[in-house]
C-alpha positions in Angstrom: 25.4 9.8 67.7 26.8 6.3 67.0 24.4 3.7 66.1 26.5 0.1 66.2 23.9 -2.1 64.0 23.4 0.3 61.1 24.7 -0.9 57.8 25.5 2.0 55.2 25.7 -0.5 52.0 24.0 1.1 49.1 24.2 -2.2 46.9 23.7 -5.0 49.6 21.2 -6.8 47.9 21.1 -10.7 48.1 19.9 -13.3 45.6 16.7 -12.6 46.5 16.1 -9.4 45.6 18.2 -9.7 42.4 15.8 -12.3 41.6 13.1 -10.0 42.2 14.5 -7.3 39.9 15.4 -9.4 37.4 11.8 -10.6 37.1 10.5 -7.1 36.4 12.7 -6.6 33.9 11.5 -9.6 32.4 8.2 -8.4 32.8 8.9 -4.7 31.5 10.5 -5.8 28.3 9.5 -9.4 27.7 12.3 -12.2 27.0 12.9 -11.7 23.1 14.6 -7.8 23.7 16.8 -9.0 26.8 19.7 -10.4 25.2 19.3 -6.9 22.5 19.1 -4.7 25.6 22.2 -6.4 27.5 24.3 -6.0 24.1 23.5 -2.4 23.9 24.3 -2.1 27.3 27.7 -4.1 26.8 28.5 -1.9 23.4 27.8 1.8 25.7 30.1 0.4 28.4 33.2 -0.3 26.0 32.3 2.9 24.6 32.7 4.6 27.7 35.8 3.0 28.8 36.9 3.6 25.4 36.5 7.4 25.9 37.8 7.4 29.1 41.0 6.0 27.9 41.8 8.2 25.2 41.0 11.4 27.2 43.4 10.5 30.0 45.9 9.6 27.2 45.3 13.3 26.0 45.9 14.7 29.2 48.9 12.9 29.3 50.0 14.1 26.2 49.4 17.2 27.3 51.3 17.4 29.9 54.4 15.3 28.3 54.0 18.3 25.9 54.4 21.3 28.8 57.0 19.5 30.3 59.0 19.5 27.4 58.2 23.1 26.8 59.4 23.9 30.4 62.7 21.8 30.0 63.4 23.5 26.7 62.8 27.0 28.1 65.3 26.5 31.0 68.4 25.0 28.7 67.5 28.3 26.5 68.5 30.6 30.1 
C-alpha cells in the first residue's frame, strides 16, 4: 500500500526540537562538564576515523601484497 504524505526521515528534527534536546542535556549534566563532554566526544571521533583509516590501509596492503604474490607466481610458469 502506498501512502503519498508519509515522511520516512529518521533525523528530521527542526530548531525546535534540537533546542529541546539540547536543554536536557544541559539539565542532565549541568553547564561546567559540557564543553569536557563535547571534547571527549570530539577526541573518540578522531579516534575512530583514525582506526578506520589504518585498517583500510591494511587491507590494502594486503591485497597489494597477494597481488604481487599472484604476479610473481605466474612469471615463475
Amino acid at each position: 500500500m502506498y501512502y503519498p504524505n508519509v515522511n520516512y526521515a529518521m533525523f528530521n528534527l527542526g530548531t525546535g526540537e534540537l533546542l529541546l534536546i539540547f536543554l536536557v542535556i544541559l539539565l542532565l549534566f549541568g553547564a561546567k562538564r559540557l564543553p569536557e563532554l563535547a571534547r571527549g566526544l570530539g577526541k573518540g571521533i578522531n579516534e575512530f576515523k583514525d582506526a578506520v583509516e589504518t585498517g583500510k590501509q591494511e587491507i590494502m596492503d594486503a591485497k597489494d601484497g597477494v597481488d604481487l604474490e599472484g604476479d610473481s607466481k605466474k612469471e615463475k610458469e
